[in-house]
C-alpha positions as CSV (number, residue, x, y, z in Angstrom):
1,X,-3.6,-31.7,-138.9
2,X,-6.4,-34.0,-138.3
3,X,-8.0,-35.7,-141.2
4,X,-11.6,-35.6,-142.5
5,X,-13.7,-38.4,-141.7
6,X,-17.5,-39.9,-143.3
7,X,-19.0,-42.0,-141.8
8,X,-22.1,-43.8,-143.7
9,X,-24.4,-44.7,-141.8
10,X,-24.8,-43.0,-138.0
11,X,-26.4,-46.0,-137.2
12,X,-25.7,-47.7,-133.3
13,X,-21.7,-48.9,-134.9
14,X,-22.0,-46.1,-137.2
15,X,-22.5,-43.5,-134.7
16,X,-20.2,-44.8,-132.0
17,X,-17.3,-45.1,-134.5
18,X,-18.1,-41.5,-135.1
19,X,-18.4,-40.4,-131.6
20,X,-14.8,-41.9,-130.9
21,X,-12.9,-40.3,-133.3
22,X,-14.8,-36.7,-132.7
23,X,-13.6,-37.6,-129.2
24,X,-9.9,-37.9,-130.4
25,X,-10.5,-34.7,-132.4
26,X,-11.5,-35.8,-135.5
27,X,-14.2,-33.9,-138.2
28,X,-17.1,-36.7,-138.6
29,X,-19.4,-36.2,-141.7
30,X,-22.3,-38.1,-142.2
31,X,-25.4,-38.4,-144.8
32,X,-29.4,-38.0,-143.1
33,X,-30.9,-38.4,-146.3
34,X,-34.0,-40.4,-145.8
35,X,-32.8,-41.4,-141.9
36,X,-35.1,-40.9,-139.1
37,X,-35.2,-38.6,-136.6
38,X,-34.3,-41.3,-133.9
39,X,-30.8,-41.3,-136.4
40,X,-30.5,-37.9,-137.0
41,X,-30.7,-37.3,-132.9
42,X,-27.9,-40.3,-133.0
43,X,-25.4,-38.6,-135.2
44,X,-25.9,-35.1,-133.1
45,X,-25.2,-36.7,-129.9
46,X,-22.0,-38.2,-131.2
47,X,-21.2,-34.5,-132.9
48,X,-20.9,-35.9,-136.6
49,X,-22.0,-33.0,-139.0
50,X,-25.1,-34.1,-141.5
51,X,-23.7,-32.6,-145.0
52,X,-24.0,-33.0,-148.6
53,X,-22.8,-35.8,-150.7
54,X,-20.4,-33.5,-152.3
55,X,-18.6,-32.6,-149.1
56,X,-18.4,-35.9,-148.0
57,X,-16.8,-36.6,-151.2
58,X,-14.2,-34.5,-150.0
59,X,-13.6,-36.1,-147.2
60,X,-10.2,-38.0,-146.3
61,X,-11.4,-41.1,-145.6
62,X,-15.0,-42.7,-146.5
63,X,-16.8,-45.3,-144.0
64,X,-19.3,-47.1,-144.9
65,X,-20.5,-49.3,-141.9
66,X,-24.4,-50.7,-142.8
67,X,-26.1,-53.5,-142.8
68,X,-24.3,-55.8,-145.6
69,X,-27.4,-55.8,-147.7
70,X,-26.7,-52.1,-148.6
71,X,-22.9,-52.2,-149.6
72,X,-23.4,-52.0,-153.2
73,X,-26.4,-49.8,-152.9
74,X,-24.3,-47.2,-151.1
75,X,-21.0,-47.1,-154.0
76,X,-23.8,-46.5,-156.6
77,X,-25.2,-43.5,-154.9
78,X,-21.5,-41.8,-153.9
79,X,-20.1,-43.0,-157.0
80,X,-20.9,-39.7,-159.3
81,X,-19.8,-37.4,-156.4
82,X,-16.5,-39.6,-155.7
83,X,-16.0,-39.7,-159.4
84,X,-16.7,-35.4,-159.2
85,X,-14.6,-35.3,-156.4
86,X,-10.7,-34.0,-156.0
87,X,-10.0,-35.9,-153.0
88,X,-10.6,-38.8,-153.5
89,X,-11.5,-40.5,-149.9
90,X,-9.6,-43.5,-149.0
91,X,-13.3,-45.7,-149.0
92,X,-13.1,-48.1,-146.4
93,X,-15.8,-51.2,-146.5
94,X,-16.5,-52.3,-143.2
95,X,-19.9,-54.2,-144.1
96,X,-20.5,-57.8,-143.2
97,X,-20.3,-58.5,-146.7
98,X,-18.2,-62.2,-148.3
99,X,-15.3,-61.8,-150.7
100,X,-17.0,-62.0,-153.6
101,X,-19.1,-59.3,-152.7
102,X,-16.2,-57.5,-151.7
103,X,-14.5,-57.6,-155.6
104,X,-18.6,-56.1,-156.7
105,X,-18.3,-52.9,-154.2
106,X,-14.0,-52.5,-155.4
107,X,-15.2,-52.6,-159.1
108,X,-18.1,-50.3,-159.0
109,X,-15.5,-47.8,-156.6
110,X,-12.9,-48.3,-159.4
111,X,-14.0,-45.7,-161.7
112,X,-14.3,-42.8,-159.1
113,X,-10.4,-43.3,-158.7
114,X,-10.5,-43.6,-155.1
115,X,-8.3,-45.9,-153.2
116,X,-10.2,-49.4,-151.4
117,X,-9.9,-50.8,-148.7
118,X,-11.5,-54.2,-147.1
119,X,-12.4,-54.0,-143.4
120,X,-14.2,-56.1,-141.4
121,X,-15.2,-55.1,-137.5
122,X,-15.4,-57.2,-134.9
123,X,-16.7,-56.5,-131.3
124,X,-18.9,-54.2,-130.3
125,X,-19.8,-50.6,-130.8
126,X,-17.0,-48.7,-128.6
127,X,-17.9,-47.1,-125.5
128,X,-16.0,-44.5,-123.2
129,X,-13.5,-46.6,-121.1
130,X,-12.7,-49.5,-123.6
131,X,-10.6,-50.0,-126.5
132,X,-13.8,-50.3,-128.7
133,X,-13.9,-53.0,-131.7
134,X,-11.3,-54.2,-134.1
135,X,-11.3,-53.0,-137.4
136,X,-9.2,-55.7,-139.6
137,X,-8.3,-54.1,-142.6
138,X,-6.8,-55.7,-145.9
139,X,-5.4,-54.3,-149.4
140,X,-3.2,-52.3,-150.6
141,X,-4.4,-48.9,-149.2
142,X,-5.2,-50.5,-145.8
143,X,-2.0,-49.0,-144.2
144,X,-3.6,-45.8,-145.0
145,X,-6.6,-46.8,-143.4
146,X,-4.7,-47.6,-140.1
147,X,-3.1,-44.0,-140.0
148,X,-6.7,-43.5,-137.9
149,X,-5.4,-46.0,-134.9
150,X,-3.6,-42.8,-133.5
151,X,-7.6,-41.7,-133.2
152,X,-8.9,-44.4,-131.3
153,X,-9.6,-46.7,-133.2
154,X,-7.7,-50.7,-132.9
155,X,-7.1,-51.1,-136.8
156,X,-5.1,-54.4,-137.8
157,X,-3.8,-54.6,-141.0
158,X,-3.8,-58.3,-142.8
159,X,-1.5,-59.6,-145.6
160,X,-3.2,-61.5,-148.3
161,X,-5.9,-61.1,-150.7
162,X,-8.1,-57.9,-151.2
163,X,-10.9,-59.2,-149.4
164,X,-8.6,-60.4,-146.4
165,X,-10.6,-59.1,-143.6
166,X,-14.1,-60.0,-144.9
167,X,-13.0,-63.5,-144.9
168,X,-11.9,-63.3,-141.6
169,X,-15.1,-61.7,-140.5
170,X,-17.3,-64.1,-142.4
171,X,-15.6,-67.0,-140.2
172,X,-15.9,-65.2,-137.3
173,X,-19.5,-64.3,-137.2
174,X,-20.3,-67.6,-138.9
175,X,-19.4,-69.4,-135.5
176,X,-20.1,-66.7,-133.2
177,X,-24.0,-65.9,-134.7
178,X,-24.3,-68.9,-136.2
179,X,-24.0,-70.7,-133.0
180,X,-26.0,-68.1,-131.4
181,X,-29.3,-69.2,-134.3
182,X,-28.6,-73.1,-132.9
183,X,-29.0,-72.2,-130.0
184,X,-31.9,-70.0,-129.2
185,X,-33.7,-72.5,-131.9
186,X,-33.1,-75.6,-129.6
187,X,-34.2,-73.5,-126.2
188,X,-37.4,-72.9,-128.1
189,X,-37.7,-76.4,-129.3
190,X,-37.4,-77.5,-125.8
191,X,-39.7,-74.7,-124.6
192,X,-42.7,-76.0,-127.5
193,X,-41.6,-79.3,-125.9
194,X,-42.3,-78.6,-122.5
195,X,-38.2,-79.8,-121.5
196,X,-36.9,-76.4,-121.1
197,X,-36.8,-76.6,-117.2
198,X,-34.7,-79.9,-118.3
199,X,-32.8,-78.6,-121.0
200,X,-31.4,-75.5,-119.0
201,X,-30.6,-77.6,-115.7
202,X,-28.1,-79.8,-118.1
203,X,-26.9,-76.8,-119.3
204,X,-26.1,-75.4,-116.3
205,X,-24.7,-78.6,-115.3
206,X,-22.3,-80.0,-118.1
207,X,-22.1,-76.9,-120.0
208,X,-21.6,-73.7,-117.9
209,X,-19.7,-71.4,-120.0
210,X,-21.5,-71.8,-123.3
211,X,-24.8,-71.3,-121.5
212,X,-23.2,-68.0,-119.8
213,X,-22.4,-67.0,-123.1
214,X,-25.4,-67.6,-124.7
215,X,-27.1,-66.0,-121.6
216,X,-25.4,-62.4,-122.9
217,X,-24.9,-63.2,-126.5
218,X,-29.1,-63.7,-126.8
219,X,-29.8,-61.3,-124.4
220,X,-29.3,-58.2,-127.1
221,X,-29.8,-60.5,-130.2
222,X,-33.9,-59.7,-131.0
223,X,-33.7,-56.2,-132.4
224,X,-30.5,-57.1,-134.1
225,X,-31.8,-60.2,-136.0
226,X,-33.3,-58.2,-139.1
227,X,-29.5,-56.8,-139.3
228,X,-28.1,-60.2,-139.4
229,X,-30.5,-61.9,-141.8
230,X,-28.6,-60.5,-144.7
231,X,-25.0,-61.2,-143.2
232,X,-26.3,-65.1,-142.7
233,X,-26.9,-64.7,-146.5
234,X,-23.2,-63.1,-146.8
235,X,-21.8,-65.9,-145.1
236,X,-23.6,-68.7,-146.9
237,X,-22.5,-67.1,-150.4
238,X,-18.8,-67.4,-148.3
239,X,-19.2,-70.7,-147.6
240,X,-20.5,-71.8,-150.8
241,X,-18.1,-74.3,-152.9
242,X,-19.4,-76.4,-149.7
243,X,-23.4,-76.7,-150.3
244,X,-24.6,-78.3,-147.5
245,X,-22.5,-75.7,-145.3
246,X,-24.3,-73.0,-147.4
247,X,-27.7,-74.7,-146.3
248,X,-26.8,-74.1,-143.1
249,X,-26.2,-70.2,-143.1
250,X,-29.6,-69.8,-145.5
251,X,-31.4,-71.6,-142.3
252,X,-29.7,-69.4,-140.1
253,X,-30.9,-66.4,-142.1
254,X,-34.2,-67.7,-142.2
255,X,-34.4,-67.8,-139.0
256,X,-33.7,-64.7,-137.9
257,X,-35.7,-63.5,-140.1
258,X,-38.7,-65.1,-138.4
259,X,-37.0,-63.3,-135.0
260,X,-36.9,-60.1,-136.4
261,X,-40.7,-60.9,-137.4
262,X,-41.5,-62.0,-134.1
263,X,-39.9,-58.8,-132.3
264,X,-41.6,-56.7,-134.2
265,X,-45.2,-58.1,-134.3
266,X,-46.4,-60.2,-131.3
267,X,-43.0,-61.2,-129.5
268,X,-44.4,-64.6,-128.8
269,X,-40.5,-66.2,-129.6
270,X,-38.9,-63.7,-127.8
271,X,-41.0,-63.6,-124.8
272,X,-40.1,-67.5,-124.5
273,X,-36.3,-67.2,-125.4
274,X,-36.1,-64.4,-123.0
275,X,-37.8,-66.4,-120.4
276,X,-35.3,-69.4,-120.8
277,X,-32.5,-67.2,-120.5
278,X,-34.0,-65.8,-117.2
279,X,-34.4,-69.1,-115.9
280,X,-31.9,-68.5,-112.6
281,X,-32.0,-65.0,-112.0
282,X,-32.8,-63.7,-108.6
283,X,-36.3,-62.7,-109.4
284,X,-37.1,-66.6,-110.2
């Protein structure tokens, strides 16, 4: 028999994850309190059913993928209905959050009863044909958790501490969006400059396959930057016995701050990051 799944919130990971394992013949809740339509439509064409808290507190298994900023936010509101609740969900964290964050959202969970576990994803939302993102998953109910790979979904349990996988996710995205924040800052540097033409010939030169990956990395990173400004936050709180590495993540956040800004309002930034990325495509 097929478990119950929630998963909180249908948002573009959110919904994908959901689509998957209705795919694999799973039941997928989810909450549209206070979501847009352009969210609700989201969840429908993935075939997740919009219920109440209470049923989703009788689910089997809890998901909360969101942006990291409303981790705790989310425990408090499903708390009482966990708390209420028989079934007690196995409630899996998947948020870009840092370890200590991680112990907060375990002891506010703790009184509902329900086992925790840690999970961090890495990759991108799955799509029909590929094996979708990992889910690294860490503490003592995490081999529960992974009872789902038979669903579709690549689940990799880690030994250690509780908050295991976040760690491991906070290094990851630290080099993989923090490089990402270097780098479109210095082509629009050299664009305010007037050396872009310069800056991307050298790339293209003596550093091929970072500018390639940068090429695709920034390509999709505008309407994601309000998303990450809170995971740079995550990651500097991770980093932080080392202050001047925490510096660096708080810079990072502010800056993508200023993107997110930017893509919303006049795109002047984006227009001239997307510009030096375009730099040798056929219509140029």
């Amino acid at each position: 028999m097929s478990p119950v799944v929630a998963v909180i919130a249908p948002g573009m990971m959110g919904a994908a994850v959901g689509k998957r394992l209705v795919d694999n013949g799973v039941k997928v809740l989810t909450s549209l309190d206070g979501r847009s339509g352009e969210t609700a439509a989201r969840a429908k064409a993935a075939g997740m059913a919009a219920v109440s808290d209470e049923t989703i507190a009788a689910s089997d298994f809890f998901l909360s993928i969101l942006p990291p900023g409303d981790a705790l936010a989310l425990v408090a509101r499903f708390a009482p209905a966990l708390q209420a609740s028989n079934a007690k969900p196995v409630y899996v964290d998947c948020n870009a959050i840092n370890p200590a964050t991680v112990e907060r959202v375990a002891a506010a969970l703790a009184p509902t009863g329900c086992p925790f576990v840690d999970a961090g994803i890495i990759g991108s939302p799955p799509k029909p044909g590929d094996a979708g993102p990992r889910f690294y998953a860490s503490g003592p109910a995490a081999a529960r958790f992974a009872s789902l790979r038979r669903y579709g979904l690549d689940i990799r349990v880690l030994n250690g501490a509780l908050s295991a996988a976040s760690a491991l996710k906070m290094s990851y995205a630290g080099i993989t969006k923090g490089t990402q924040a270097i780098g479109a800052a210095m082509m629009l540097a050299a664009t305010r400059a007037g050396s872009a033409d310069a800056l991307f010939k050298e790339l293209q030169g003596s550093q091929k396959e970072m500018l390639a990956w940068l090429q695709r990395a920034l390509a999709s990173m505008p309407p994601k930057a309000y998303r990450w400004v809170a995971e740079m936050h995550e990651i500097a709180g991770f980093v932080g016995d080392d202050p001047t590495a925490s510096e660096l993540y708080q810079g990072a956040a502010h800056f993508y701050e200023r993107i997110a800004e930017d893509f919303e309002g006049g795109k002047k930034d984006v227009a001239a990051l997307e510009e030096f990325l375009n730099k040798n495509s056929p219509a140029r």
